[in-house]
C-alpha positions in Angstrom: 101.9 43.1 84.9 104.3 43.4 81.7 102.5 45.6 79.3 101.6 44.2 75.5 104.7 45.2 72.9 102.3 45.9 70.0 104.4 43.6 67.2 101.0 41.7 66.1 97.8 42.9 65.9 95.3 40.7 64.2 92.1 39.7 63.5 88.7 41.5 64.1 85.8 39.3 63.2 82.7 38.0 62.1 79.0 37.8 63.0 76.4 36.5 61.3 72.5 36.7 61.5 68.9 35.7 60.3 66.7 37.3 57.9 63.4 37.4 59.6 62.4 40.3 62.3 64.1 40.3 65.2 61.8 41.7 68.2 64.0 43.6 71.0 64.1 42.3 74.1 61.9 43.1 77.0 63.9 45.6 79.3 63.4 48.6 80.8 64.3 52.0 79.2 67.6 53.6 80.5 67.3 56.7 82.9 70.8 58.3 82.1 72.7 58.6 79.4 75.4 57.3 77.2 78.5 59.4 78.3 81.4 57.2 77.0 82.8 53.4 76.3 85.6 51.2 76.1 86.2 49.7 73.2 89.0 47.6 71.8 91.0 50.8 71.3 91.2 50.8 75.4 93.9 48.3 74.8 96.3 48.8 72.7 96.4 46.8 69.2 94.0 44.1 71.0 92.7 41.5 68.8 89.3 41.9 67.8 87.2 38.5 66.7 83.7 37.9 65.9 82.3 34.5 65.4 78.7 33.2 64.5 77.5 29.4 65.4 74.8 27.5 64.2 74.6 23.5 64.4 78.4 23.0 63.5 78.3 25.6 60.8 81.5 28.6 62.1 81.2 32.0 60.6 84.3 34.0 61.4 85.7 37.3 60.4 88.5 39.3 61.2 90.0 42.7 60.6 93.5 43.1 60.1 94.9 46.2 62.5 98.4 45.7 60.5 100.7 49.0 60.3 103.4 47.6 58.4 104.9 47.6 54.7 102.0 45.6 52.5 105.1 43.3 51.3 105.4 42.7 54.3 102.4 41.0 55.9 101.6 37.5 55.9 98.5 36.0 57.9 98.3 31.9 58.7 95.4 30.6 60.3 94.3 27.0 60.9 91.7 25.8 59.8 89.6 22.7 59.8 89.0 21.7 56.6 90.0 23.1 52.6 88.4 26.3 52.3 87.9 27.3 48.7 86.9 30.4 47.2 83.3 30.5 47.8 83.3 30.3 51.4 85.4 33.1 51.7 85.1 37.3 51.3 85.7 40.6 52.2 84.1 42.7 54.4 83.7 46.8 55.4 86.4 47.7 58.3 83.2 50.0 59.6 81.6 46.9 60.9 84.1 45.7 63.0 83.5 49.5 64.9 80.1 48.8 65.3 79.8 45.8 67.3 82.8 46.7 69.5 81.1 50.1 70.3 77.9 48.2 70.9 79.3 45.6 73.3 81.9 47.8 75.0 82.0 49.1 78.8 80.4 51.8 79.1 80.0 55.2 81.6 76.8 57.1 82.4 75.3 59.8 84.2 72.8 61.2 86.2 71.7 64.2 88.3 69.6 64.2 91.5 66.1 66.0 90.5 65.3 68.3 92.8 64.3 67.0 95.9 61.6 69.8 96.5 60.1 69.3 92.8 56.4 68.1 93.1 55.4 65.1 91.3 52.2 64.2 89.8 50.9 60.7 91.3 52.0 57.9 89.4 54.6 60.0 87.1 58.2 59.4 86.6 60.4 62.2 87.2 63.3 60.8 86.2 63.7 61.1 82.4 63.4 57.7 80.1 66.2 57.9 77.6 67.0 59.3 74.4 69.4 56.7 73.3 66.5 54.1 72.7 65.9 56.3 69.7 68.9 56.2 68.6 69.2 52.4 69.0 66.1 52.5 66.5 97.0 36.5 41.3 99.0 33.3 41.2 100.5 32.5 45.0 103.5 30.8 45.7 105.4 28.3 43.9 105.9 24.3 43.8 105.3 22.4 47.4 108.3 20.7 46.9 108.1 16.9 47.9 110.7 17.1 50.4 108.8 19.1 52.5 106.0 17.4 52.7 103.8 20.4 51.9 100.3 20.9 49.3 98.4 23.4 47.7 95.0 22.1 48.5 93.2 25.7 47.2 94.7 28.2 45.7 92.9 31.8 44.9 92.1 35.6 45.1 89.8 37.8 47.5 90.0 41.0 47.3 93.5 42.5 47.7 94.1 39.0 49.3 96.3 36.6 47.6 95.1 32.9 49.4 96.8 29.4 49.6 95.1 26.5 51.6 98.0 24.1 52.7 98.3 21.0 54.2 101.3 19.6 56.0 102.8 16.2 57.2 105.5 18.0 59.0 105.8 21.1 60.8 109.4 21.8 60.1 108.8 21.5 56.6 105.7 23.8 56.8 107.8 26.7 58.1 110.3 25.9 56.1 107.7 26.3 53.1 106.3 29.0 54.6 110.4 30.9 54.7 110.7 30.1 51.3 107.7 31.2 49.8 108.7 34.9 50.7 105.9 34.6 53.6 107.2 37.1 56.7 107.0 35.3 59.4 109.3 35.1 62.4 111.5 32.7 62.9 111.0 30.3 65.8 107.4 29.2 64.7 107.8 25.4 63.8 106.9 24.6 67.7 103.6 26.9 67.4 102.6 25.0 63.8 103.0 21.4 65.4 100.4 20.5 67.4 98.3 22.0 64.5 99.7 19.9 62.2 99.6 16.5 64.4 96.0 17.1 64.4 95.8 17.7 60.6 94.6 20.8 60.4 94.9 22.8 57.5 96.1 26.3 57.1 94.9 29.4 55.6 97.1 31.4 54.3 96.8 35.0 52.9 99.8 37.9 51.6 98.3 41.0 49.9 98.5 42.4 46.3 100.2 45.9 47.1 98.8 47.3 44.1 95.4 47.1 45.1 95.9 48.0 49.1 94.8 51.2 49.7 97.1 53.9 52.3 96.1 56.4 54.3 98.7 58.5 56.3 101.4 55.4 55.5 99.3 52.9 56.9 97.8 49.8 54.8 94.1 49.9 55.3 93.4 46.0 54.8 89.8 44.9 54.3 88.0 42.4 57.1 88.4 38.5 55.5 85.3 36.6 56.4 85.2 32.8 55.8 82.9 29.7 57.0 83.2 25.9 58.0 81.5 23.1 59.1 83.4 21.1 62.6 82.0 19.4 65.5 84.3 21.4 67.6 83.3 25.0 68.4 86.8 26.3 69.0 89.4 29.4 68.1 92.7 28.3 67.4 94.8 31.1 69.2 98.0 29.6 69.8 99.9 30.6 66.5 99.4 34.1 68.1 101.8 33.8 70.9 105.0 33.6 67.6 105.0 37.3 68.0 104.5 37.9 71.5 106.7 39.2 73.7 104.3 40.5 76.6 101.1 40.9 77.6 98.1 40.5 75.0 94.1 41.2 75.1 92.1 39.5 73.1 88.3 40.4 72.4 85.7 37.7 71.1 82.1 38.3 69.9 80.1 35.6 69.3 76.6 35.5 68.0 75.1 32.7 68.4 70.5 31.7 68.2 68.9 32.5 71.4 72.5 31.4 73.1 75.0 32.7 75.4 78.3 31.4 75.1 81.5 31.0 77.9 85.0 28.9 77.4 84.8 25.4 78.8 88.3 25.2 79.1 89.8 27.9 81.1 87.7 29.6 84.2 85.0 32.2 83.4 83.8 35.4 85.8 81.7 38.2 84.4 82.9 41.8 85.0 81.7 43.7 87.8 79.0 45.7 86.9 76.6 48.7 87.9 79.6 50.2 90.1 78.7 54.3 91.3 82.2 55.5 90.0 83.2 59.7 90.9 83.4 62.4 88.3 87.4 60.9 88.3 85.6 58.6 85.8 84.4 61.1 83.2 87.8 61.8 81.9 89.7 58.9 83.2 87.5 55.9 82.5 90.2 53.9 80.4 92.1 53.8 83.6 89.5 53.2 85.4 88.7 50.1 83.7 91.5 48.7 83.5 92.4 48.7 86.8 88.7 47.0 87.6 89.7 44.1 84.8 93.2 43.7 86.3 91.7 42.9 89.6 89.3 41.1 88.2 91.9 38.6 87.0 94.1 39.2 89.8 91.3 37.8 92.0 90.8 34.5 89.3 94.1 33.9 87.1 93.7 32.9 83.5 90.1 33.5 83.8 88.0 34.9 80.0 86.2 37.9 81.5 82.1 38.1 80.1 81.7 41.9 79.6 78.3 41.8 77.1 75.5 39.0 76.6 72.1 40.9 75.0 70.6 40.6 71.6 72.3 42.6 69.0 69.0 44.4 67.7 69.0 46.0 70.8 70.4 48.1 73.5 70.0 50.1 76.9 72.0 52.0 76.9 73.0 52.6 73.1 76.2 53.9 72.3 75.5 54.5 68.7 72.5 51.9 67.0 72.1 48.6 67.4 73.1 46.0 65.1 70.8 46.2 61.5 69.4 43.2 59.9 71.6 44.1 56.9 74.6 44.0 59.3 73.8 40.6 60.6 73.3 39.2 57.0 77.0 40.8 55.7 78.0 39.1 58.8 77.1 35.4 57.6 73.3 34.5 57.8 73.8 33.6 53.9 75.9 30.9 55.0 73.7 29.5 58.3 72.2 26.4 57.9 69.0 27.3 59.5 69.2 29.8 55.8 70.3 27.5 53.4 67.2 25.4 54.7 64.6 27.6 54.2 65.9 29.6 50.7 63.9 27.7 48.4 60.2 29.5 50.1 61.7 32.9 50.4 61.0 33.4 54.3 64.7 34.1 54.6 65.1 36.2 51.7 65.3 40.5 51.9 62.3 41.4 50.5 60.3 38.2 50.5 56.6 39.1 51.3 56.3 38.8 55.3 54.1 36.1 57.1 51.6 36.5 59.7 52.1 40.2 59.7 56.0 40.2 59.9 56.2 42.7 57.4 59.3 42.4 55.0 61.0 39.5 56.8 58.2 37.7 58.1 57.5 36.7 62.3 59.8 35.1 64.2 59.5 31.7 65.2 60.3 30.8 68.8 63.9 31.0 69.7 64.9 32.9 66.5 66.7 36.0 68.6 70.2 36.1 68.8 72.5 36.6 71.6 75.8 38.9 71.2 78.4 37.5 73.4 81.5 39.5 74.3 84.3 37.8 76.1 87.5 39.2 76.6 90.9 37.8 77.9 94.4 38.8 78.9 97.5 36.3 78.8 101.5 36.4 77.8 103.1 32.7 76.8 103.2 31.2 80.1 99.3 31.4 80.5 97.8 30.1 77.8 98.7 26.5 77.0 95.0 25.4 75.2 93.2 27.1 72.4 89.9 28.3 73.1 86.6 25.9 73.2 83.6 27.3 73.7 80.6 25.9 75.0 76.6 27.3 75.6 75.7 28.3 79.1 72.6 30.1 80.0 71.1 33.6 80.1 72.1 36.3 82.6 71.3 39.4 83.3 73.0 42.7 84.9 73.9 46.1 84.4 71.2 47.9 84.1 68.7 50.7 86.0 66.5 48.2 87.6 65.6 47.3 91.0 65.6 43.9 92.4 62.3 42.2 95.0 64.6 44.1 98.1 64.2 47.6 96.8 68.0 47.6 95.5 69.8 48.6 92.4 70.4 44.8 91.1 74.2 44.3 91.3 76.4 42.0 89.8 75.4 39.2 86.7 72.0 37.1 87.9 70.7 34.0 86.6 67.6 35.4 84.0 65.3 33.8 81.1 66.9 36.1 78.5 70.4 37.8 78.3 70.3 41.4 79.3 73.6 41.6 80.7 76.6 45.2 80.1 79.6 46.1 81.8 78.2 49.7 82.7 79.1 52.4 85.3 77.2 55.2 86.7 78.6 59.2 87.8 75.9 60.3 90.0 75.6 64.2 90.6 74.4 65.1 93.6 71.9 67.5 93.9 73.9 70.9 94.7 70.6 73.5 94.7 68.7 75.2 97.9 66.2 72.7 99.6 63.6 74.7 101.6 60.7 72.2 101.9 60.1 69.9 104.8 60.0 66.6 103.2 62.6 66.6 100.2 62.8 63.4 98.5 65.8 62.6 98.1 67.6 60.0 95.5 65.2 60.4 92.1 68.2 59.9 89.5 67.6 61.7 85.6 68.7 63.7 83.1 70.5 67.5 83.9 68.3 69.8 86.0 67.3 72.7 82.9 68.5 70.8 80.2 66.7 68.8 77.6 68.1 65.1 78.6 71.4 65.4 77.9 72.1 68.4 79.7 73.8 71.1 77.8 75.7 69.5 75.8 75.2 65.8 74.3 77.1 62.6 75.6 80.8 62.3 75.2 82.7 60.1 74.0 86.0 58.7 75.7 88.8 59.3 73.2 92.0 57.8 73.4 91.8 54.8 75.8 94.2 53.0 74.6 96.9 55.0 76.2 95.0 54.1 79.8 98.0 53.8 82.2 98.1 50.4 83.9 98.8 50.0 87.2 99.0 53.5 88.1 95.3 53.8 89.9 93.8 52.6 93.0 89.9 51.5 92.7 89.1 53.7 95.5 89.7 56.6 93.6 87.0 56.1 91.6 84.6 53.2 93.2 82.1 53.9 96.0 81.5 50.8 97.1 82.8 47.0 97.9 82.7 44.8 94.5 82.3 41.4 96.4 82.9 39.6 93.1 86.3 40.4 93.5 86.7 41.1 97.2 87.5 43.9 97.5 86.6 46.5 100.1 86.2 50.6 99.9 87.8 51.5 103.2 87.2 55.2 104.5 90.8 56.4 105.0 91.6 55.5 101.5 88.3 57.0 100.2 89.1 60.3 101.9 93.2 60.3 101.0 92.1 59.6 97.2 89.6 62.2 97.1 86.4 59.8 95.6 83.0 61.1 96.4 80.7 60.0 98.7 77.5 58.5 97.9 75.0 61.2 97.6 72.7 59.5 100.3 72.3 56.5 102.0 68.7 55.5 99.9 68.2 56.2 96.4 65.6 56.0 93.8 65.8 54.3 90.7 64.1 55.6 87.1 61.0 54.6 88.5 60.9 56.6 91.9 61.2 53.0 93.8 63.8 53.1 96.6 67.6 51.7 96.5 69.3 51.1 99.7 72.8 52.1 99.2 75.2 49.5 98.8 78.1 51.7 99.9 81.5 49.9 100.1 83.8 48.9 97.4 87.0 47.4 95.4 96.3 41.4 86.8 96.6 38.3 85.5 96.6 36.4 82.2 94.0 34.8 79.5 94.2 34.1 76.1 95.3 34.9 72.6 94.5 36.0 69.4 92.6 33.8 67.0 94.7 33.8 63.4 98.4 34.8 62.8 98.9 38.2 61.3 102.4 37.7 61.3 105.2 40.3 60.1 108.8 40.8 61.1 110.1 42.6 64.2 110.1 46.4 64.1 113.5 46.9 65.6 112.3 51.0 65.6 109.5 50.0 68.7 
């Protein structure tokens, strides 16, 4: 698979949320721990959006990962309708960490308890998890007739200096575009077209240099967040593909009320999930997963991978904490309709005196949750022909330390009545002390024997991801058993020649001493694009 040349990174993006009290989730407390994740850092300068939907109301932000001159950067997204100044703003960069950390893939581990250790009747021995706690200036000059091209808005964000255009002709659009002192590459009437043929309209942003701040050389550009109303729930990705010349990943978040969202027009799988991996994973997870998502692809082309579908107040296990209500309001709630609707009462308002009990915010009412979606997708030019539409589907559930009706460690996504469904891994220690009593019980998974949960040191993070060789691993090096999602099979010989583990016993017991029957056996493609156009020229020094 031809690797991503980094010339455009773009957009990171936009949640949004409600102000009334969000209740977590039913689900069972983790047994592990958080040891590491992989975030959009995994893949190198992949686009990061986040998008909110209510009714046909489209909340989207994005975060600029451009490493260029400030001069030089240029960003055109279409757009629906005219935005004007009040529905767009600037946002902190730290948010866009957040929620990727939150919804990422992510590695944990465990140690066999001592098999010898007596229990009281009814305890737990394996430990419940820690990491619940921690979940607690004037732009551009005349359109020029001839080219067919108006300044519908015009206005300043920020360091962002905006134009909304509209175009009767694509030709004459880039051309405007050229001649403006935009920098973008050439080549892109053919991308603008079909935009235009619809009559889209197009967002376009350069920045004020003398209010971008630097660190080490690099422009640190805030997050742009903006809103619109359109029947169509879509992300118009195409314009990305002016820069490409390889390989791309693209990363979507979507929050939407009590829904889980998938494409509708390109195939969808969900990651495999709740894979025993070896101790090879600790310190090699980036190429682990990568070489789990390229099969996963290589088994359905151009499919959008589901990685995350839970409720963003909540987590198990938690990387860092859970999405606030204050995050979820930067994110957009101001501008949900379901808001709007109820301002004039104060039940949506921070502060407002609660209902019913709901303290601050007030109760719920029935449905009110949200659901954080992450989707992710891989593609070059030949792959992706469509932009991306999105359409509801229903809950799922998967990943997680729980045991299905046949005594097994549930495997794979499930249909469910709520989403509780992670990409997540598990290293499994074996228990490596004496075991002098006659009937041991084996397979009761928990924190480090003699440590205080964590072990003797807390959980690491995995650093670095994004320089994850591709296409340098075999699955068996690090899997244990067959991923039937993507048929794939753990065969011994290559088990033994890579050196992966074998599972620590043929049953096991889950975080609440029930038994798990040992599912021993085991296991690059295309998908989208990224959502605006952070254009710039080519770095002829890459």
């Amino acid at each position: 698979m031809t690797r991503r040349h980094p010339l455009l990174s773009l957009a990171s993006a936009a949640l949004a949320a409600l102000a009334v009290l969000l209740v977590p989730s039913p689900s069972r407390a983790f047994c592990g721990f958080y040891v590491g994740g992989a975030g959009a850092k995994m893949f190198n300068d992949a686009t990061v959006v986040v998008m909110m939907r209510e009714g046909t109301r489209t909340v989207l932000s994005m975060q600029n990962a451009y490493k260029g001159p400030p001069e030089k950067f240029a960003m055109v997204v279409p757009v629906p309708v005219v935005l004007q100044e009040e529905n767009v703003k600037t946002l902190k960069r730290e948010l866009f960490d957040h929620i990727d950390q939150l919804a990422s893939p992510r590695l944990v581990e465990y140690w066999e308890q001592d098999p010898c250790a007596q229990q009281a009747p009814g305890s737990n021995r394996a430990f419940a998890s820690t990491t619940m706690a921690a979940a607690k200036g004037g732009v551009g000059g005349g359109a020029g007739p001839d080219l067919g091209v108006k300044i519908e808005a015009q206005f300043t964000v920020g360091e962002y200096q905006i134009v909304v255009l509209s175009a009767q002709d694509s030709g004459g659009l880039d051309t405007w575009l050229h001649r403006e002192g935009y920098n973008i590459p050439e080549g892109g009437e053919p991308y603008f077209r079909p935009y235009v043929a619809s009559g889209s309209k197009f967002f376009v942003a350069k920045v004020d240099v003398t209010k971008v701040k630097m660190e080490d050389g690099v422009a640190q550009l805030s997050p742009l967040r903006f809103h619109y109303d359109s029947e169509e729930f879509k992300l118009p990705v195409r314009l990305g593909l002016i820069n490409s010349s390889g390989t791309q990943d693209l990363i979507v978040h979507i929050i939407g009320r009590g829904t889980r969202y998938e494409v509708a027009n390109y195939p969808n799988v969900t990651i495999p999930t709740n894979l025993d991996v070896s101790e090879a994973a600790s310190d090699k997870f980036g190429t682990f997963y990568t070489t789990l998502f390229d099969r996963t692809l290589e088994k359905t082309p151009n499919a959008v991978v589901t990685e995350y579908a839970w409720e963003p107040t909540s987590c198990d296990p938690c990387p860092g904490p859970a999405m606030s209500l204050g995050d979820l309001s930067t994110f957009g709630v101001d501008v949900l309709p379901s808001t709007l609707g109820r301002e004039n009462d104060g039940a949506m308002k921070p502060g407002a005196p609660g209902r019913g009990g709901g303290g601050s915010f007030g109760m719920p009412t029935p449905g009110s949750q949200f659901v954080l979606t992450r989707l992710h997708a891989r593609y070059t030019k030949e792959s992706l022909g469509e932009d991306l539409t999105f359409k509801a589907v229903p809950a799922i559930t998967g990943g997680r330390e729980v045991m299905g009706t046949d005594g097994k460690l549930e495997h794979g996504s499930q249909p469910s009545s709520l989403n509780n469904f992670q990409a997540r891994y598990a290293v499994r220690h074996a228990w490596a002390g004496p075991i002098d009593c006659k009937e041991p019980h084996r397979g009761v998974w928990g924190g480090k024997p003699g440590g205080n949960g964590y072990g003797s040191s807390p959980p690491k993070s995995a650093q670095k991801l994004g320089l994850a060789p591709r296409g340098k691993a075999d699955l068996a090096s690090f899997v244990r058993q067959d991923i039937p999602e993507i048929g794939w099979k753990r065969g011994t010989s290559s088990a033994a020649e890579t050196g992966a583990a074998p599972a620590p016993s043929e049953t096991r017991k889950g975080c609440l001493g029930c038994a798990v029957t040992d599912t021993s056996g085991t296991a690059p493609g295309a998908a989208m694009a990224a959502l605006a156009l952070a254009v710039r020229r080519r770095r002829r020094n890459r």
